[in-house]
C-alpha positions in Angstrom: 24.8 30.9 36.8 27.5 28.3 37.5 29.2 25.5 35.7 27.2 22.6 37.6 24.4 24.9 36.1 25.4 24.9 33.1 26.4 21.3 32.8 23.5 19.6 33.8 21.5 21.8 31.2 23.4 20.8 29.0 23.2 16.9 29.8 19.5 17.4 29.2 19.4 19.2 26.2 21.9 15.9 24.5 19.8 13.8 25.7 16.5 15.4 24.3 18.2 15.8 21.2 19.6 12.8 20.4 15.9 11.1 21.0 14.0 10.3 18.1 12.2 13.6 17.0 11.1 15.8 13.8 14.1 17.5 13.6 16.5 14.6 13.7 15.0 12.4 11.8 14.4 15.5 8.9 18.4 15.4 9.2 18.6 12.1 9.0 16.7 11.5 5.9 18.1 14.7 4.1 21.6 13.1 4.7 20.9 9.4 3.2 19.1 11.0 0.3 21.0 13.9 -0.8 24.9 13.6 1.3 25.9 14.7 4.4 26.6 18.3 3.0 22.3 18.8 2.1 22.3 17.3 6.0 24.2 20.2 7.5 22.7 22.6 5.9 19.3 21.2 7.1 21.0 21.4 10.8 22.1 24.7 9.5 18.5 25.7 9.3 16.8 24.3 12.1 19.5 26.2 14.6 17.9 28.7 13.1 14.7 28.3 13.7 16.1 27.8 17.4 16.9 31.3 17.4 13.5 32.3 17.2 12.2 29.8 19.6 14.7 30.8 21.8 13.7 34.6 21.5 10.0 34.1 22.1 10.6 32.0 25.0 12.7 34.6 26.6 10.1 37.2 25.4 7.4 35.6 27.1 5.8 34.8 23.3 5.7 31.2 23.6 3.5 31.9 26.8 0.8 33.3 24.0 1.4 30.3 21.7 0.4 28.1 24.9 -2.3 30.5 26.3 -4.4 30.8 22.8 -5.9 27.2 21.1 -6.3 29.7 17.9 -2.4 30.5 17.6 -1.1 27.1 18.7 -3.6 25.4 15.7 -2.5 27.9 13.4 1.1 27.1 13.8 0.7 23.4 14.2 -1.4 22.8 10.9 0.7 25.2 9.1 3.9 23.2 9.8 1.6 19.8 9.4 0.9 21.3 6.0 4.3 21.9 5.1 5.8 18.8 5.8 2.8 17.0 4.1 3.6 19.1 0.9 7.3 17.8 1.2 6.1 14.3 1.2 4.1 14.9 -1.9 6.8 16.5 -3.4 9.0 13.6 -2.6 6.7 11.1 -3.4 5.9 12.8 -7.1 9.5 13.2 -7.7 10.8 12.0 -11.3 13.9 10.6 -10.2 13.9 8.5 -7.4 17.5 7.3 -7.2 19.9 8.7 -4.5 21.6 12.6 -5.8 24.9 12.6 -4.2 26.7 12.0 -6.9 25.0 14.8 -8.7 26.3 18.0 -6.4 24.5 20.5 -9.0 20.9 18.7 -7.6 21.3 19.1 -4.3 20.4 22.6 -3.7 22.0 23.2 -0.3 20.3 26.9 0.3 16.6 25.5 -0.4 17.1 22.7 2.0 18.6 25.3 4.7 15.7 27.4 4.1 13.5 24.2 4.5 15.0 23.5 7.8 14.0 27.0 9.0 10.8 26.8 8.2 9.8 23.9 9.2 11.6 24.4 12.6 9.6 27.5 13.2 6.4 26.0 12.1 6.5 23.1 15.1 5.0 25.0 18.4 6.4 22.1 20.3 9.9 23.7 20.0 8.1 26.9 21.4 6.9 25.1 24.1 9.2 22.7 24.9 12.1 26.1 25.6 8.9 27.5 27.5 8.6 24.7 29.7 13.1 24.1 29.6 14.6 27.0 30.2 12.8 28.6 33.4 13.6 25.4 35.1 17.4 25.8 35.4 17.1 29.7 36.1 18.4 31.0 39.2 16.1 33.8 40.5 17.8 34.6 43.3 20.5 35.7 40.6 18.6 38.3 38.9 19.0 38.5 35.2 16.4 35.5 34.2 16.2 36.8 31.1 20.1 36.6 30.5 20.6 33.6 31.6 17.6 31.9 29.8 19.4 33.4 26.7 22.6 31.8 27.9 21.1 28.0 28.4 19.0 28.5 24.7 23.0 29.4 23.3 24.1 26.3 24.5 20.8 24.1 23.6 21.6 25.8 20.0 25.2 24.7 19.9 25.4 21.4 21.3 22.1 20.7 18.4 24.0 21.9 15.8 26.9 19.4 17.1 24.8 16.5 17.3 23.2 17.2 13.9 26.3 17.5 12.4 27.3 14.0 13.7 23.8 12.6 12.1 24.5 14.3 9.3 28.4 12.8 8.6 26.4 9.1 9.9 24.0 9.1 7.7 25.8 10.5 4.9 27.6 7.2 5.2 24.8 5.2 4.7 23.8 7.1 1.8 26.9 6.0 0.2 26.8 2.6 1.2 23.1 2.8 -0.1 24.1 3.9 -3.4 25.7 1.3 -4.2 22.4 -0.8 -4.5 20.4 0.6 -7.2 17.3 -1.1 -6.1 17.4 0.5 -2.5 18.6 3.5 -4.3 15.4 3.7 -6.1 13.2 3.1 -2.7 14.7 5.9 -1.0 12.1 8.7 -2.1 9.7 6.4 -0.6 11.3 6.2 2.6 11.7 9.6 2.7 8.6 10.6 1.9 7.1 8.5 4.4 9.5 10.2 7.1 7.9 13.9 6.1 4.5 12.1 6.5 4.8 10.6 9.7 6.4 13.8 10.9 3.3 16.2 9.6 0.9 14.1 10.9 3.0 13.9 14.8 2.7 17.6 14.1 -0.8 17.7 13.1 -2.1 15.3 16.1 0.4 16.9 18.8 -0.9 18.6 21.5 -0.1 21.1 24.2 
């Protein structure tokens, strides 16, 4: 591996980040709703489902994901499910205005645990470091295995960056939205229509 390598991985991985997605947009409305905090910790828990996306790409287990229609539907409708169930949740919820200012409501560890779940219940993200990470291997190297590890470290850390800097964005728009009760109130919509559109791109996807 070298550093022109390295760098233009990690141009591509920005650039697929930063486009509209699941993940970011899961950040993005966690941070308007609850404060940039309850957005980090989602980031904090989508880099962790990275981790084992990154292990069963390197592992060759994504390979199975791709290889069997049974696996890859069980996985996608799970995480359809899931995110469907956080848009009823959100849509059913008692209090609709913005929790910010209410730090004791925003439990941070639930919403990290949500962020791991949900990332490890997307089979895109195993597919996607499936069909990512072979390409910038160099075989004549040796070590594939290493250095796919290597280019799903840096994919991992420059996500969690980028996250964090939706988070902190949106955060801010949280507090300007707070300070409009009746778009306060609308938010749970909006959110709830986020998880939806995101379970159903999950439910529809395909390989």
């Amino acid at each position: 591996m070298d550093i022109v390598s390295i760098t233009s991985f990690l141009g591509v991985a920005a650039l697929l980040t930063v486009m509209p997605g699941p993940d970011n947009l899961f950040v993005l409305a966690q941070s308007i709703s609850n404060g940039r905090y309850a957005g980090i910790s989602t980031s904090l828990g989508l880099c962790t489902g990275l981790l084992g996306h990154i292990a069963a790409a390197t592992l060759g287990l994504s390979a199975v994901i791709y290889q069997s229609a049974l696996a890859f539907a069980i996985v996608k409708y799970a995480g359809a499910a899931y995110l469907l169930y956080l848009a009823y949740k959100t849509f059913t919820a008692k209090d609709s205005a913005l929790a910010v200012d209410n730090k004791e409501a925003v439990e941070y560890k639930a919403l990290y645990k949500k962020g791991v779940i949900m990332n490890l219940l997307n089979p895109k993200v195993s597919l996607f470091f499936l069909a990512l990470l072979p390409q910038f291997v160099n075989h004549s190297t040796g070590h594939a295995t290493q250095q796919m590890l290597v280019y799903g470290a840096v994919f991992l850390v420059q996500a969690l960056i980028i996250f964090t800097l939706i988070s902190l964005f949106a955060g801010k728009v949280g507090e300007f939205l707070r300070k409009s009760p009746a778009l306060s109130k609308r938010l749970n919509l909006v959110q709830g229509s986020i998880f939806t559109l995101i379970g159903l791109k999950i439910a529809f996807s395909e390989k």
